[in-house]
Backbone as CSV, one residue per row, in Angstrom:
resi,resn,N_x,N_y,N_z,CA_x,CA_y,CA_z,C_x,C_y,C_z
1,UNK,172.356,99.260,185.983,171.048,99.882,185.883,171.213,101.386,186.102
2,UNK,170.851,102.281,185.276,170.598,103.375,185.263,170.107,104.247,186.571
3,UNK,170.258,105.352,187.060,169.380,105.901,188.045,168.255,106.188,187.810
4,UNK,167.855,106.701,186.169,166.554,107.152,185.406,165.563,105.913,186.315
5,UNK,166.142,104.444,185.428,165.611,103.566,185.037,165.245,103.022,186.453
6,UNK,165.799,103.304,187.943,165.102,103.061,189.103,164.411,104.027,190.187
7,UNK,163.916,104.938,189.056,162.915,106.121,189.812,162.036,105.758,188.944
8,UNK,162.138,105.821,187.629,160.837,105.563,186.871,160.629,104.115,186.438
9,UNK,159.736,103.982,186.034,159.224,102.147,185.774,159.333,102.419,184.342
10,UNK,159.862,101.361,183.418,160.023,101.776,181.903,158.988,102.020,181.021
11,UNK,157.879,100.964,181.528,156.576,102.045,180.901,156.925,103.973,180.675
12,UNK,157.171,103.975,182.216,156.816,105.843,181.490,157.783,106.655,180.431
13,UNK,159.014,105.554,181.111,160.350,106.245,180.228,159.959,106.280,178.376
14,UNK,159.535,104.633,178.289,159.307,104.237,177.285,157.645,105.549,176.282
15,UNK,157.032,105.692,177.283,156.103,106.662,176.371,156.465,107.968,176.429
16,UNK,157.257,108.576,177.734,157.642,109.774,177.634,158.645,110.198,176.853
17,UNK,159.391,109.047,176.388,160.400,109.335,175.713,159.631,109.520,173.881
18,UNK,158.955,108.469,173.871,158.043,108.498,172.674,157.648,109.267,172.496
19,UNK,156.544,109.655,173.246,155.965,111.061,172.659,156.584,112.259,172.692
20,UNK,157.381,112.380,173.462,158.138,113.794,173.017,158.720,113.462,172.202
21,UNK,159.360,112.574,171.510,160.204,113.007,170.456,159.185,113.000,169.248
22,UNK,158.625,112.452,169.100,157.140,112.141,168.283,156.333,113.831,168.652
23,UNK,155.879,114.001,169.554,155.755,115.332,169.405,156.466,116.562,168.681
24,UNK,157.577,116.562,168.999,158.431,117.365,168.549,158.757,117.348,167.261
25,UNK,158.796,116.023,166.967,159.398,115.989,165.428,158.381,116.086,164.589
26,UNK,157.300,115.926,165.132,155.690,116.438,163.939,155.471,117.383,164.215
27,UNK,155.471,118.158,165.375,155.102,119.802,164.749,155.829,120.443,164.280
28,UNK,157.256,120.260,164.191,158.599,120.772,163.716,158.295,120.505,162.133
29,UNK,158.037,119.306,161.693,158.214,119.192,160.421,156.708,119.807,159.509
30,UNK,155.352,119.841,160.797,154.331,120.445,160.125,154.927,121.690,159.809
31,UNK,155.549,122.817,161.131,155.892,123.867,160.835,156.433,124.423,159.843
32,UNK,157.625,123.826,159.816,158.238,124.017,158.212,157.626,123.935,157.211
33,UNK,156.672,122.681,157.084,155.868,122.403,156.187,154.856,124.002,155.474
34,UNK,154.400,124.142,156.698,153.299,125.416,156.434,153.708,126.089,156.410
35,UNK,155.346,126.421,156.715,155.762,128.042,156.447,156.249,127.664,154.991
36,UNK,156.557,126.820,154.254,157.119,126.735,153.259,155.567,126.541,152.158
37,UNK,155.105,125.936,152.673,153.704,125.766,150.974,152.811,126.890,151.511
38,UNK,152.431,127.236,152.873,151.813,128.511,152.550,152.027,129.903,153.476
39,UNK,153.113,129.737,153.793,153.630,130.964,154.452,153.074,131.070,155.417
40,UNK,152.781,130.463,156.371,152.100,130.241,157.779,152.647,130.241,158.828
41,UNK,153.206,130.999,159.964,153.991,130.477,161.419,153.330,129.739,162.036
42,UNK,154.460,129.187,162.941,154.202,128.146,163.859,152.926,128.385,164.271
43,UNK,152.407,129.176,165.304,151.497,129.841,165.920,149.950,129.723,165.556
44,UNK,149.561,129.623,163.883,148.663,129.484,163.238,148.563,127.460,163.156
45,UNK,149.708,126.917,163.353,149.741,125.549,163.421,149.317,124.906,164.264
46,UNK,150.119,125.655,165.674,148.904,125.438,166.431,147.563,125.928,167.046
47,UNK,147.043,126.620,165.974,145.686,126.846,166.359,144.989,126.057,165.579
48,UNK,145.775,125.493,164.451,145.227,124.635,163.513,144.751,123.109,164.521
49,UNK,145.451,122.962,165.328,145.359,121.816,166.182,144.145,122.011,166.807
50,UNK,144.213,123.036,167.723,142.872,123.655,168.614,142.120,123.785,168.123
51,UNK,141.905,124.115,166.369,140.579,124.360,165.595,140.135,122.622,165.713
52,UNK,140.170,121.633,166.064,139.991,120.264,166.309,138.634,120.603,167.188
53,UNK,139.147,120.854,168.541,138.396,121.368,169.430,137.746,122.305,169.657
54,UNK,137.578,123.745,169.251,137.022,124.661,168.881,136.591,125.202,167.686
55,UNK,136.879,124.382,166.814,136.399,125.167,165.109,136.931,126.523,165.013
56,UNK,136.482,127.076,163.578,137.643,127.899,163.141,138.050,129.459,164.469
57,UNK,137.338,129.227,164.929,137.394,130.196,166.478,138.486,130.265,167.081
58,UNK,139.008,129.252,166.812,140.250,129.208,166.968,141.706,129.960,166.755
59,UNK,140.825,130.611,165.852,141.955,131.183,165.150,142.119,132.587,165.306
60,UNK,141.054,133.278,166.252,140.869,134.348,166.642,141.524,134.307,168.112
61,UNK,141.735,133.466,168.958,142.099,133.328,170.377,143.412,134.090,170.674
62,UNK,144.646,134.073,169.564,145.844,134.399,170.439,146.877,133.473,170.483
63,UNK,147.059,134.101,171.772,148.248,132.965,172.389,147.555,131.879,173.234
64,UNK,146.370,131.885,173.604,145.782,130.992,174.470,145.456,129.948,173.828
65,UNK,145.139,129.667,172.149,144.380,128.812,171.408,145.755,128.064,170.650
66,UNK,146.831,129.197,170.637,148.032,128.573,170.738,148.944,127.548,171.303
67,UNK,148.588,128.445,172.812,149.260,127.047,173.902,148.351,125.661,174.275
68,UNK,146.658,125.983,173.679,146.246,125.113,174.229,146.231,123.990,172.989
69,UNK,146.558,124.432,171.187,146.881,123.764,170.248,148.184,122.646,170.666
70,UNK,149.109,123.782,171.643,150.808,122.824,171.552,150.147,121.825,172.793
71,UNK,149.537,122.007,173.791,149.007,121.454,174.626,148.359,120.150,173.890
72,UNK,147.345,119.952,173.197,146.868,119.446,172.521,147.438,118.234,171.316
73,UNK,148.275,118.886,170.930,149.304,117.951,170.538,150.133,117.300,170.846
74,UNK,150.576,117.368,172.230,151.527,117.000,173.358,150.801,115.324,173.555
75,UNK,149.636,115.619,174.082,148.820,115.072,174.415,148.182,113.887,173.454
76,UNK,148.167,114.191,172.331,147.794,113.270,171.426,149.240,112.357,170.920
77,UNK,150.148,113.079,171.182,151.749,112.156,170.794,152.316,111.182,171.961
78,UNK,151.496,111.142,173.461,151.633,110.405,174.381,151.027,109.830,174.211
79,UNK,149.513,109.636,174.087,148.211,108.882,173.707,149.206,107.702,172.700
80,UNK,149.287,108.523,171.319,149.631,107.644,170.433,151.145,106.893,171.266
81,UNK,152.337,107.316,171.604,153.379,106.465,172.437,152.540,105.584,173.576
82,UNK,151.408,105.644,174.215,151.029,104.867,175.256,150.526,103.675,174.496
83,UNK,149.828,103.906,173.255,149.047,102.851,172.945,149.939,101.961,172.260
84,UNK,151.322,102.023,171.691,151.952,101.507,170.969,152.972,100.794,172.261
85,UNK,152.814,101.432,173.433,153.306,100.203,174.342,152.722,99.516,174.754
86,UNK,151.600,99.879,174.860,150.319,98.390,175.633,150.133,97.370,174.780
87,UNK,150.202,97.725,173.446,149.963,97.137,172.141,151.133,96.087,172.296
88,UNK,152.307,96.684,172.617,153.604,96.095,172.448,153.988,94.922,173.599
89,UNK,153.386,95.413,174.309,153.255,93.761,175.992,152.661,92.662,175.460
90,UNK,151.370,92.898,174.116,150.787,91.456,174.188,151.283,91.227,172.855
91,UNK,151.827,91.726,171.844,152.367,91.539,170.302,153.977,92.222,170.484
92,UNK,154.829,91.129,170.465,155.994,91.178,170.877,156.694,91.610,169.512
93,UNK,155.961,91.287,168.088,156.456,91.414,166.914,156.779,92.947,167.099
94,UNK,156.208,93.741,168.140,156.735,95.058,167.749,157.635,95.879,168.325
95,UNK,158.104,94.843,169.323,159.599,95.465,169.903,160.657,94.861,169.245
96,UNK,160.389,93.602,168.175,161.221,92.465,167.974,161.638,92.699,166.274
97,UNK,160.593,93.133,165.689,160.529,93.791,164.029,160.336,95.439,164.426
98,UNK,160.844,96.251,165.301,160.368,97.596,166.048,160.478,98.469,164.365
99,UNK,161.421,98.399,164.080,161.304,99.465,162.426,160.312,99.796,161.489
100,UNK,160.196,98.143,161.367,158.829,98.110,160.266,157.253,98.147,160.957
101,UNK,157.264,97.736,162.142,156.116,97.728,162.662,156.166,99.737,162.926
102,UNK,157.347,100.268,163.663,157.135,101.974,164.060,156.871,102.498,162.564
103,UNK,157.356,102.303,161.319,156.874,102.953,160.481,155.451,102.392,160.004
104,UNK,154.890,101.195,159.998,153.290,101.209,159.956,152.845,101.602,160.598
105,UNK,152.950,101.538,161.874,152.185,102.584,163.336,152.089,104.223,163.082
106,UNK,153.049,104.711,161.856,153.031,105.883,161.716,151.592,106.168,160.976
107,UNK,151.865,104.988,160.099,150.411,105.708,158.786,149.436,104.796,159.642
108,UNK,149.384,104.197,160.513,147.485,103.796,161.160,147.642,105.158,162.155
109,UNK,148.440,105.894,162.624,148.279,107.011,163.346,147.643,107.873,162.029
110,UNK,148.604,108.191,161.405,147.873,109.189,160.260,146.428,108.848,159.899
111,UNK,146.522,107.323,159.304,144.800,107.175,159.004,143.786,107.519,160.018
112,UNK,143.892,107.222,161.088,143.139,107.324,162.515,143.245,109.001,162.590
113,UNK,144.222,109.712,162.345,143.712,110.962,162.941,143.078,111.786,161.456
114,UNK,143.201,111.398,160.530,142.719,111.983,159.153,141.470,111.728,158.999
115,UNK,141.071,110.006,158.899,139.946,109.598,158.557,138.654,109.173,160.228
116,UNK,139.448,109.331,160.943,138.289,108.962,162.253,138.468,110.787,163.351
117,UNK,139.183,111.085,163.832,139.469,111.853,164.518,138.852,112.941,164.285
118,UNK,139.495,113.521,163.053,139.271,114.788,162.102,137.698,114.847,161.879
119,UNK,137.193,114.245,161.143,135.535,114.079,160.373,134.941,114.243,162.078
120,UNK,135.466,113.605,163.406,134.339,113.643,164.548,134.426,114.920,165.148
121,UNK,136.220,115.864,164.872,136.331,117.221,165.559,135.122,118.138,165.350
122,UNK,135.937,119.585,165.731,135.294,120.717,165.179,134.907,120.760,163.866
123,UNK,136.001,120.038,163.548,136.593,120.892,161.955,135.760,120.158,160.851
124,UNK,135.110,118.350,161.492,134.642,117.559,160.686,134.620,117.728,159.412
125,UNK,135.450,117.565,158.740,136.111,116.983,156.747,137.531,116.418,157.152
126,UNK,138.141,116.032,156.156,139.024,115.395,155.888,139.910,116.031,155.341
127,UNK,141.227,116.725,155.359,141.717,117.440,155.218,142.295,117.056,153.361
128,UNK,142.341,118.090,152.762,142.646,117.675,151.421,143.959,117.101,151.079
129,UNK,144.360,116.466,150.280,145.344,116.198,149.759,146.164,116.519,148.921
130,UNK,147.353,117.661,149.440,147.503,118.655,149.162,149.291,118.656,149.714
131,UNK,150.370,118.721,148.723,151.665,119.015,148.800,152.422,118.434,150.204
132,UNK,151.410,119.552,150.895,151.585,119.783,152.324,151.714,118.294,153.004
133,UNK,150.122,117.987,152.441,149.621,116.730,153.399,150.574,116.067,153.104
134,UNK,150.407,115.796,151.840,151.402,113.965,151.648,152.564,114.252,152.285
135,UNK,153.444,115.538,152.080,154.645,115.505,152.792,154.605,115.304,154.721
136,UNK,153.719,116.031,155.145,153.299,116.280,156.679,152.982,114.484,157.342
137,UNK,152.129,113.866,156.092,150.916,113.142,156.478,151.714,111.490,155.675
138,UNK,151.148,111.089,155.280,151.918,109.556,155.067,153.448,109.366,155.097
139,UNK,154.410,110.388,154.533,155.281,110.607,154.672,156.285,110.547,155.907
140,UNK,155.655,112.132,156.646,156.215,112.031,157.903,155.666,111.114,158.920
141,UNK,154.508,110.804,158.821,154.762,110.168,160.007,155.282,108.671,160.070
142,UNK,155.330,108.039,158.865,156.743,106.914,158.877,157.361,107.480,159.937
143,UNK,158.101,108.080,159.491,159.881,108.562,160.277,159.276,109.331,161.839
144,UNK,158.706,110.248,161.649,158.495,111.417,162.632,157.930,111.087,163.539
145,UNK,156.511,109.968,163.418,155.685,109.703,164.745,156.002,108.192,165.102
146,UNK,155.738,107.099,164.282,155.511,105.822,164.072,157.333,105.595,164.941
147,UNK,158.430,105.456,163.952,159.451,105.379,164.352,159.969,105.787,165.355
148,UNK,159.886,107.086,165.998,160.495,107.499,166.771,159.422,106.172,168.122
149,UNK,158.611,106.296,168.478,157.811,105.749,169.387,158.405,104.748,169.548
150,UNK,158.611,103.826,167.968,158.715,102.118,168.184,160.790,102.233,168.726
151,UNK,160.577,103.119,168.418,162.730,102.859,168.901,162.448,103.360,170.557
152,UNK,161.726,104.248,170.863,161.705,104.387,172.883,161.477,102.539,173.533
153,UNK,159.828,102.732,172.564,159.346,101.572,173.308,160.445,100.477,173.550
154,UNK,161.175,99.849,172.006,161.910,99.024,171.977,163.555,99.119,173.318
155,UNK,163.656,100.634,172.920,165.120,101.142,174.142,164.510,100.537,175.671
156,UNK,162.921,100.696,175.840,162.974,100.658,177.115,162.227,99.628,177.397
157,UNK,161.881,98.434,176.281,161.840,96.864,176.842,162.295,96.231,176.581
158,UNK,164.203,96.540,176.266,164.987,95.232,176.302,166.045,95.520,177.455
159,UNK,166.017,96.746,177.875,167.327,96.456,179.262,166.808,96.458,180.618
């Protein structure tokens, strides 16, 4: 047994490990994304997040609407890793099929934050469908959000 694994209880390992890498690997790949289709830095990405919560005001803030965008997204990539382990205690198919179930978990994350999330924010519409998206949005989050989550969860409920 690990030392990690007897300070922390695998629940946390299992979502902290999830969502950061799930964090990381979606704003990394939004980033690129937006500096490449519309010449955008990081910085504007995440205010794009914070415009959720503040509408386009957001975009006037700085560095504050910035950190509270990366903040914001942090936060929503644990959410999504927490729920895919609670999910995972009473439907075992998803530590047991973890691949195919983490890449569907990617696109009900995407649908859920496109079609429910988005329309209730600031920003309420649906973001267009647009180069960007499909690459950012059904695409990545197969691999980037969905997957990465279902391989923690799975690492940290079989040992």
């Amino acid at each position: 047994m690990s030392p990690a694994s007897t300070i922390f209880p695998k629940a946390f390992l299992a979502i902290f490990w999830g969502g950061l890498a799930c964090g990381i690997l979606d704003i990394s790949q939004a980033c690129i994304a937006a500096w490449y289709f519309r010449g955008a830095r990081p910085g504007r990405v995440f205010q794009s997040v914070a415009s959720g919560l503040l509408g386009p005001k957001s975009f006037q803030g700085g560095s504050s609407t910035v950190l509270l965008g990366a903040g914001l997204h942090f936060f929503i990539a644990f959410v999504a890793a927490a729920v895919y382990y609670l999910a995972s205690r009473k439907l075992t198919f998803l530590t047991t099929r973890f691949v195919l179930s983490g890449l569907l978990y990617g696109e009900l994350v995407f649908i859920f934050m496109n079609f429910v999330v988005l329309p209730l924010s600031a920003i309420h519409r649906v973001p267009p469908f647009t180069p960007a998206l499909i690459i950012t949005g059904p695409i990545g989050h197969l691999f980037l959000v969905g997957l990465p989550i279902a391989l923690a969860v799975r690492r940290y409920s079989t040992t």
